[in-house]
C-alpha positions as a printed NumPy array, in Angstrom:
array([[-78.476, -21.959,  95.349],
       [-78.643, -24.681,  98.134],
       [-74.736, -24.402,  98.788],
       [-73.424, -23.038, 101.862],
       [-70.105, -22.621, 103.807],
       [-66.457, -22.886, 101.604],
       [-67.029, -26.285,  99.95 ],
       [-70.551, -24.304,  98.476],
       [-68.523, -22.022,  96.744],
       [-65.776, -24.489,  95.264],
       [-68.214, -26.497,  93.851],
       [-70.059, -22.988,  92.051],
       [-66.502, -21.975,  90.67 ],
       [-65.523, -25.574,  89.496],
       [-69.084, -25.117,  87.941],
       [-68.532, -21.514,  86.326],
       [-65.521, -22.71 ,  85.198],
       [-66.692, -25.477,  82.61 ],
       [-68.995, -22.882,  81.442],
       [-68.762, -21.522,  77.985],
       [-71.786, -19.939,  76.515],
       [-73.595, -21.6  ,  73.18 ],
       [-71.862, -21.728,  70.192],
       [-68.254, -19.793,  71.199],
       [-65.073, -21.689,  72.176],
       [-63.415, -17.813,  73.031],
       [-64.619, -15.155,  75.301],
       [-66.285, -17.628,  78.087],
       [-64.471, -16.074,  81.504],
       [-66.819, -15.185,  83.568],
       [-66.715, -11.866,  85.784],
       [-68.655, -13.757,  88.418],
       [-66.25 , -16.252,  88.32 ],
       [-63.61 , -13.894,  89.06 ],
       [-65.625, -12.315,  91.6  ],
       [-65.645, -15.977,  93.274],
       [-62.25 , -16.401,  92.76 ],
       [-60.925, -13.411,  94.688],
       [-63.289, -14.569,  97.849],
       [-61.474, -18.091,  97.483],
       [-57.877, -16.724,  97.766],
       [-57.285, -16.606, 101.621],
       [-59.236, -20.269, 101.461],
       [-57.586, -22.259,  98.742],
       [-54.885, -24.728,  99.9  ],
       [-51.598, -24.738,  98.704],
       [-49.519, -27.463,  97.82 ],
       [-46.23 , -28.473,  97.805],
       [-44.21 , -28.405,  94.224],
       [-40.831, -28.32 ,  92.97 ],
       [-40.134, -25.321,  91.345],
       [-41.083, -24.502,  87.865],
       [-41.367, -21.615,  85.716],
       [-44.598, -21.31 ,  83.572],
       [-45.369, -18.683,  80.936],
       [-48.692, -18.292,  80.531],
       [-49.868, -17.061,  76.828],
       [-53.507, -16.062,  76.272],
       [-55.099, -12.898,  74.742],
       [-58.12 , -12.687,  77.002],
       [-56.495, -11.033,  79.86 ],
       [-58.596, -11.724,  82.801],
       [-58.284, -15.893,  81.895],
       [-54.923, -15.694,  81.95 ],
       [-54.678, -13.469,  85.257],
       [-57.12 , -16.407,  86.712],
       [-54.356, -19.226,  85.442],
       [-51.646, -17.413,  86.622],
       [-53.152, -16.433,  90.186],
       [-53.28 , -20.413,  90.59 ],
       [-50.252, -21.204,  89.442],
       [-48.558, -18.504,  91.936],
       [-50.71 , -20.093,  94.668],
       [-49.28 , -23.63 ,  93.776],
       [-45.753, -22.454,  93.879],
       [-44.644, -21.602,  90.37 ],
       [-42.697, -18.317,  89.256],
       [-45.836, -17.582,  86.412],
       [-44.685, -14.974,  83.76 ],
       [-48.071, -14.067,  81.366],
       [-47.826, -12.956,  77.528],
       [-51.036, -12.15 ,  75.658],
       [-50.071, -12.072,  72.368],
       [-47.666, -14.376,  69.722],
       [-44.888, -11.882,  69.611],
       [-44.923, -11.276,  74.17 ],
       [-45.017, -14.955,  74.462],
       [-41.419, -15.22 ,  71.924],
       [-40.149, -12.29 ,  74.012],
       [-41.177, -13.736,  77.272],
       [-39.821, -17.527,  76.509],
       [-36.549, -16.03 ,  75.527],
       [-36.167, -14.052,  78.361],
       [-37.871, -15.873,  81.045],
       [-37.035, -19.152,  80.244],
       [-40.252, -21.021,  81.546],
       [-40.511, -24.972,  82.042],
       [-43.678, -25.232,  80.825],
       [-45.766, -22.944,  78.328],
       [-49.246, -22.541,  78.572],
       [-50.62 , -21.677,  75.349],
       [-53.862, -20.314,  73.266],
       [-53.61 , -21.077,  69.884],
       [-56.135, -18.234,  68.856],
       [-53.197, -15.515,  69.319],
       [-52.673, -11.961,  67.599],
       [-49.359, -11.28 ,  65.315],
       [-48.54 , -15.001,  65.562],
       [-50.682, -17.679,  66.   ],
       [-49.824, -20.197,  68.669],
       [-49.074, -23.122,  66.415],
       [-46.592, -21.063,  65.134],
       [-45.377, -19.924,  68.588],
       [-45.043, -23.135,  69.575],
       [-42.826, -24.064,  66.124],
       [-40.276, -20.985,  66.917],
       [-39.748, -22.037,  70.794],
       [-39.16 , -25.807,  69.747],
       [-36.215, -24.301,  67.666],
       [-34.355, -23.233,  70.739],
       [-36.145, -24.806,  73.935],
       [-37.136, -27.858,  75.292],
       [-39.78 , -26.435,  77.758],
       [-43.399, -28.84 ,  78.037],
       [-45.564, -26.771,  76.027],
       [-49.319, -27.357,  77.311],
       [-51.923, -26.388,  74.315],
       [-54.969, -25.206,  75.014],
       [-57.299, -25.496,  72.081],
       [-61.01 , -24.777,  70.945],
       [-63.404, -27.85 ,  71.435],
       [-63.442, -30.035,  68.55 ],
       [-60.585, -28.523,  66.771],
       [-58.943, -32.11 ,  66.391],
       [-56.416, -30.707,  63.144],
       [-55.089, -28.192,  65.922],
       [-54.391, -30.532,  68.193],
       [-52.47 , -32.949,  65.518],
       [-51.009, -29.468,  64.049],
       [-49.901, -28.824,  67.454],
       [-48.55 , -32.396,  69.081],
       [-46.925, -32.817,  65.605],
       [-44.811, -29.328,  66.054],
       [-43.814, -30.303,  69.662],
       [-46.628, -29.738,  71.88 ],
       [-46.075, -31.975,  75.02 ],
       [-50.117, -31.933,  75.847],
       [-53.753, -30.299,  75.487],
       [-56.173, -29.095,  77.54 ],
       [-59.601, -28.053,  76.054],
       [-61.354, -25.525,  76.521],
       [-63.517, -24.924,  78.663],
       [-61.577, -26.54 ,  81.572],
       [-61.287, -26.632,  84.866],
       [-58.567, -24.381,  86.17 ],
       [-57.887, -27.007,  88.974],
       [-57.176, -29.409,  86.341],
       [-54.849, -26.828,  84.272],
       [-52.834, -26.901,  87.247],
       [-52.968, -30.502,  87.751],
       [-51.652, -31.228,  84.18 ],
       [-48.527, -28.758,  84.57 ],
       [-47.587, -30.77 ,  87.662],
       [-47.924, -33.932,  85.801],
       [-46.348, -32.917,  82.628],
       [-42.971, -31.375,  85.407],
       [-43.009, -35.296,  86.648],
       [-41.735, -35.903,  83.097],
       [-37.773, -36.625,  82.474],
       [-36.353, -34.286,  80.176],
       [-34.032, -36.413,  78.795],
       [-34.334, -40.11 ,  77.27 ],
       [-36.479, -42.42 ,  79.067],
       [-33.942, -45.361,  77.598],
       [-32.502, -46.945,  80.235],
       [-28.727, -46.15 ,  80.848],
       [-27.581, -49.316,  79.941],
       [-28.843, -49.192,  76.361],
       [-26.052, -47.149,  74.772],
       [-25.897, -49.168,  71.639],
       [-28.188, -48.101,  68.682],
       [-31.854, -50.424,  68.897],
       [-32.559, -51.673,  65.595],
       [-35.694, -53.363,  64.309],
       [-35.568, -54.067,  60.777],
       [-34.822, -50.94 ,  58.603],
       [-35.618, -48.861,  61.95 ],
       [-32.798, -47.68 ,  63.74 ],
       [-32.474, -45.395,  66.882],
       [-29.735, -44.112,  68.716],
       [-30.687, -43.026,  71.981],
       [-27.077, -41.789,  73.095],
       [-27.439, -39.202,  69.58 ],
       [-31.028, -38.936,  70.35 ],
       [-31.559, -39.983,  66.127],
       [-33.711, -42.07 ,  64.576],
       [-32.88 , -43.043,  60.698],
       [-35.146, -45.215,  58.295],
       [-32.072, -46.85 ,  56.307],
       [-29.693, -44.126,  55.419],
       [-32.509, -41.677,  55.751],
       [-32.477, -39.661,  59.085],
       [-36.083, -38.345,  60.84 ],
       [-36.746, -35.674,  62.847],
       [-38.862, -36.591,  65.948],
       [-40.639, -34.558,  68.627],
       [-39.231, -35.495,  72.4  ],
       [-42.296, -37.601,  72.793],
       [-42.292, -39.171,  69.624],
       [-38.41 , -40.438,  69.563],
       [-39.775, -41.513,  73.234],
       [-42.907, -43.619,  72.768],
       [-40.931, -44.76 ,  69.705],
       [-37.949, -46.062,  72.112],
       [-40.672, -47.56 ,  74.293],
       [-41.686, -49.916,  71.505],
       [-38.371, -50.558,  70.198],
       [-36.789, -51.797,  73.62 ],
       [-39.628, -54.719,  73.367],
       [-39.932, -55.331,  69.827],
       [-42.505, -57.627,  69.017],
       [-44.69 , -56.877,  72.227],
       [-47.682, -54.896,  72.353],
       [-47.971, -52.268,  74.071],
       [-51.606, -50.924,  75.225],
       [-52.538, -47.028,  75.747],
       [-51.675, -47.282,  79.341],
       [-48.436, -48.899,  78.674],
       [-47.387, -46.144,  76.687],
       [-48.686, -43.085,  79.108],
       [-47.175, -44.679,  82.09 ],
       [-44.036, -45.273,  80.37 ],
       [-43.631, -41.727,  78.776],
       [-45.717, -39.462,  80.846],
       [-45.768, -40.529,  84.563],
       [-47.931, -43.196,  86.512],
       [-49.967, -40.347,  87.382],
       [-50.753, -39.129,  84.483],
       [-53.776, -37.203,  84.307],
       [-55.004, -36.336,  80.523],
       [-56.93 , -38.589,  78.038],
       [-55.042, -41.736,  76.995],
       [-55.999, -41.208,  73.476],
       [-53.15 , -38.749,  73.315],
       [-51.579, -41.379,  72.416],
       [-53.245, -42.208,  69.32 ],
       [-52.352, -39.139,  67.823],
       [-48.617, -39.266,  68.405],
       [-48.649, -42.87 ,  66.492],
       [-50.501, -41.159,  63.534],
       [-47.732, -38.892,  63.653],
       [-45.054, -40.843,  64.135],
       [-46.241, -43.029,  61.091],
       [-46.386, -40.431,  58.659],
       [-43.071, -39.531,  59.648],
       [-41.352, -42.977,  59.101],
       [-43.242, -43.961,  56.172],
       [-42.299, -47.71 ,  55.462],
       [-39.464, -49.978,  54.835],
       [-38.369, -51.666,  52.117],
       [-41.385, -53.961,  51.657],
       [-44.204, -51.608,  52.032],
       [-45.005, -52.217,  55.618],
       [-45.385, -49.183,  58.211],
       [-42.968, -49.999,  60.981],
       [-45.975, -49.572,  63.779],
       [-48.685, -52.551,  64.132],
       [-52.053, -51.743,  65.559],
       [-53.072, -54.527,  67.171],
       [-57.43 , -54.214,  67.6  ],
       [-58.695, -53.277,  70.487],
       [-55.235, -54.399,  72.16 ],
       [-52.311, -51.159,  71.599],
       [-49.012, -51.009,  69.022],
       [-46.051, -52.79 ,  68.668],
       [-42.541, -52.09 ,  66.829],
       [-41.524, -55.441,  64.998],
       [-43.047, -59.262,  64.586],
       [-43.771, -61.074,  67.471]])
């Protein structure tokens, strides 16, 4: 195969690993892969991390073995659940900090999963969804989802993305100082309630929404490009596809609708980003 020695055989798994076969999104783990993987173990590096706990949720078995033996090997206490109704069990009782989780699940899909464990957690849920499947991935961001991943992927950059999306603050990014509501127009948002009303009318946001909505708000006016936004609400580090982004706006428009004369209360501004009020 022309590869040789330890970096040889990274480069074949990181290879394997982005391989699906034509015309499936499911069912592309690859024995061989596997195989590969067990011969890494003793070789891989291990990092430092803080602790986490991740529940991984997949029905194919042996890919989410694979996730879960590399998120051991990074540091994190990894729970696994392989179908809708496991991965409720498992988030009640294990309590992860992030989720990793297959839409394409038996008894209850993930999109629903991930709508039950918003109603009583506020663990990063990390999607991992067919290629192309753009209405899952608005379904999914628009229930609570804190990020995708599609497949096929690199496992390396699974792990990657759970580090990144740990680096994110739980709470409010406002900064302590703002404890009075921000208002911009008919927008208001409290960050000390964590509430966001359109007049008298009150809105229910997603943790990143109300958070790339603050963002805005605290510079009304000023626009505010893709990168901005991810530095600001994900980390400086971030790791996924800007464009993210994009799709909480959409979201966040349709949820605010528009004020009392017609307008949306987010400006695109071509080829430059968004802003929250008039310059």
């Amino acid at each position: 195969m022309g590869h040789s020695g330890d970096g040889g055989r990274r480069v074949m798994f990181e290879d394997l690993m982005k391989i699906s076969p034509p015309g499936t999104e499911r069912g592309w783990y690859s024995p061989l892969a596997g195989a590969i993987l067990g011969s890494m173990a003793d070789r891989t590096p291990t990092t430092a991390t803080p602790p986490g706990r991740v529940l991984v949720v997949d029905d194919e078995q042996p890919l989410a073995q694979m996730v879960a033996s590399y998120l051991i090997r990074a540091g994190f206490d990894t729970r696994q659940a392989h179908t809708g109704t496991q991965a409720m069990d498992e988030a009640r009782r294990f309590s992860p900090d992030v989720v990793v989780l297959d839409l394409g699940l038996p008894e209850l899909d993930g999109l629903e999963v991930c709508r039950r464990i918003r109603t009583f957690s506020d663990c990063y849920i990390l999607m991992l969804t067919a290629r192309g499947s753009e209405d899952d991935k608005i379904s999914g961001l628009t229930l609570g989802a804190d990020d995708y991943i599609t497949k096929p992927f690199s496992i390396r950059e699974l792990v990657t993305r759970v580090h990144a999306v740990l680096r994110r603050p739980r709470t409010s990014i406002t900064p302590p100082q703002v404890t009075t509501p921000l208002i911009v127009g008919d927008l208001i948002l409290d960050p000390v309630a964590h509430e966001v009303r359109v007049g008298e009318t009150t809105v229910e946001l997603t943790r990143t929404e109300f958070e790339l909505l603050v963002a805005l708000a605290l510079r009304p006016g000023q626009v505010l490009t893709r990168h901005d936004l991810v530095t600001e609400v994900w980390d400086t580090t971030w790791v996924g596809d800007e464009r993210i982004v994009d799709v909480h706006i959409g979201n966040l428009r349709r949820k605010l609708g528009t004020d009392t004369r017609g307008r949306g209360f987010i400006d695109t501004v071509r080829g430059v980003g968004y802003r929250v009020g008039q310059p």
